[in-house]
N, C-alpha and C positions, 0 to 999 in steps of 0.2 A: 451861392447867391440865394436868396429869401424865392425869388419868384421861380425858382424852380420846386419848391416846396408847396406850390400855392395849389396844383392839378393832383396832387397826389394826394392816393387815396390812404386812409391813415385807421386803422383798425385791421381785422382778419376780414377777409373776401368772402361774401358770400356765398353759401355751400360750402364752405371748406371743413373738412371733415379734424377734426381735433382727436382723434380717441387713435388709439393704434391699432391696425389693422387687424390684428386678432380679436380686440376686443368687438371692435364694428362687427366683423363675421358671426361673435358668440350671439350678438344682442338680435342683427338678424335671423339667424338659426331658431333660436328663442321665440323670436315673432314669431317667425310661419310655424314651428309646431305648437306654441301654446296658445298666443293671441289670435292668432288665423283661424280659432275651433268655432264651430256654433255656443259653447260653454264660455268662450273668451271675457278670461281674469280680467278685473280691476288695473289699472295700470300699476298701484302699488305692489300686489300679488306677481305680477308681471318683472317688478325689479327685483323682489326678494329672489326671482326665481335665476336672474340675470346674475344677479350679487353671487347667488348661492356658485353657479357656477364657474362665474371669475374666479374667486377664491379657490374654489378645486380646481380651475386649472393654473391657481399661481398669477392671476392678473387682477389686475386694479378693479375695483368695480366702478362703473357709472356714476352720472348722476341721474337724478328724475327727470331734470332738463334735457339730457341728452338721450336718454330712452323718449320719452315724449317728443321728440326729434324726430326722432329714426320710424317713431309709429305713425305719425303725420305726416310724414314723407310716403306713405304706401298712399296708392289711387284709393278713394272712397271705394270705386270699382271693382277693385283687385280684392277690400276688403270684404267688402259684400259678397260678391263672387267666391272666396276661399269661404267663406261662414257659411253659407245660405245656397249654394248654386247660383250657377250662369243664369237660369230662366227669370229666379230674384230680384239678381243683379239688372239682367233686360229692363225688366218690367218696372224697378223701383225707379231707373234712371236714365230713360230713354228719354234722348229729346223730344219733345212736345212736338208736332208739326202742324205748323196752320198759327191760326191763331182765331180768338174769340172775336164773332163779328155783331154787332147790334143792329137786328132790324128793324126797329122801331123805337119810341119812348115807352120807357121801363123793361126792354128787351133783354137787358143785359145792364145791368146795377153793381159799382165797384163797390167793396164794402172794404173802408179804412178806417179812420176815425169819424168817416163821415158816410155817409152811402149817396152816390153820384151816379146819375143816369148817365150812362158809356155815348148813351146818343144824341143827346140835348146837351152832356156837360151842364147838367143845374143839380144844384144838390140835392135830395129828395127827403132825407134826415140826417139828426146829427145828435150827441151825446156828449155835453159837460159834466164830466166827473174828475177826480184826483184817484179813480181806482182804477190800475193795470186794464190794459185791455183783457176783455174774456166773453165770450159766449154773452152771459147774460148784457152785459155792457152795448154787444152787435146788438142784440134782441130790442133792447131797449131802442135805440139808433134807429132799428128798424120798426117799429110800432109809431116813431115818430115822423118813417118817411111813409106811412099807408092812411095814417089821420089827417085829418084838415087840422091847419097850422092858423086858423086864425084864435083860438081862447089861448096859445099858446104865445103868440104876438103880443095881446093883449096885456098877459100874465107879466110879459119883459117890455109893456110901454113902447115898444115898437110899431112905428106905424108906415110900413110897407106891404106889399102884398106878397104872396108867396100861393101862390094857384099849384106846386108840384107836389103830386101824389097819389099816391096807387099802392098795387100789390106787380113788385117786379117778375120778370120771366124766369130770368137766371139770374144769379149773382157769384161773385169771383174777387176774392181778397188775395193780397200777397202772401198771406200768410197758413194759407189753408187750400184745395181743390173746388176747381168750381161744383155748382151744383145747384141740380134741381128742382123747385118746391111741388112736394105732393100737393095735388088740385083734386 
């Protein structure tokens, strides 16, 4: 009957390991002593080295796909921790605890594409461009959120007011650590 076809899952099962048992152990083995070093090869250097030893012991080699599998399967943690030490590993990926509080306006300023007082929620500056974000890009965003915005109103025939601005406390983007301006 059709409707018994209908729930059923139709491909291989997630995680399901394809390569034969010896060869999984070889690529494993391989990992921890050659990719697990502070030195840790390229991933192509990584399969030559995999291949290499398939063939001398008589089994198939890999694919890229499947070694890139089996590497992205280890904890960030575990790899950190075999490259670099436990203290590293602590220190690079330790949960954050707390979290950032704003006590005041410009106390704490998000910087995204826009920079946004944490405490007002009003925007403070901002940056139109078609160029990647990058450093200079914030810098700019920022010089637009510590000027007064009215020649700049003017400039785009806008006629609102915009009274926010200053020189912020801290600031904290997703994409970076927060941090604090020399004063």
């Amino acid at each position: 009957m059709a409707t018994t076809l209908l729930f059923a899952c139709l491909g291989v099962a997630r995680d399901t390991r394809r390569l034969p048992a010896a060869v999984d152990g070889l690529i494993e083995q391989v990992i921890d002593s050659v990719h697990l070093k502070r030195e840790r090869p390229r991933l192509p250097a990584l399969l030559r080295q995999v291949r290499h030893d398939c063939r001398a012991g008589g089994l198939s080699p890999p694919s890229m796909k499947a070694l890139r599998a089996r590497v992205s399967a280890r904890r960030l943690r575990e790899r950190v921790r075999a490259r670099e030490g436990g203290a590293v590993a602590r220190d690079r990926l330790a949960t954050a605890i707390g979290h950032l509080q704003a006590e005041g306006p410009l106390g704490l300023v998000q910087v995204d594409h826009a920079l946004i007082d944490a405490h007002t929620r009003s925007v403070l500056g901002l940056l139109l461009a078609l160029d990647p974000p990058s450093s200079n890009s914030v810098a700019l965003a920022l010089t637009h959120a510590v000027l007064p915005k009215e020649a700049w109103l003017e400039a785009w025939a806008l006629t609102l007011a915009w009274p926010m601005r200053g020189l912020p406390g801290r600031s904290t983007s997703t994409t970076c650590r927060t941090s604090t301006p020399a004063r």
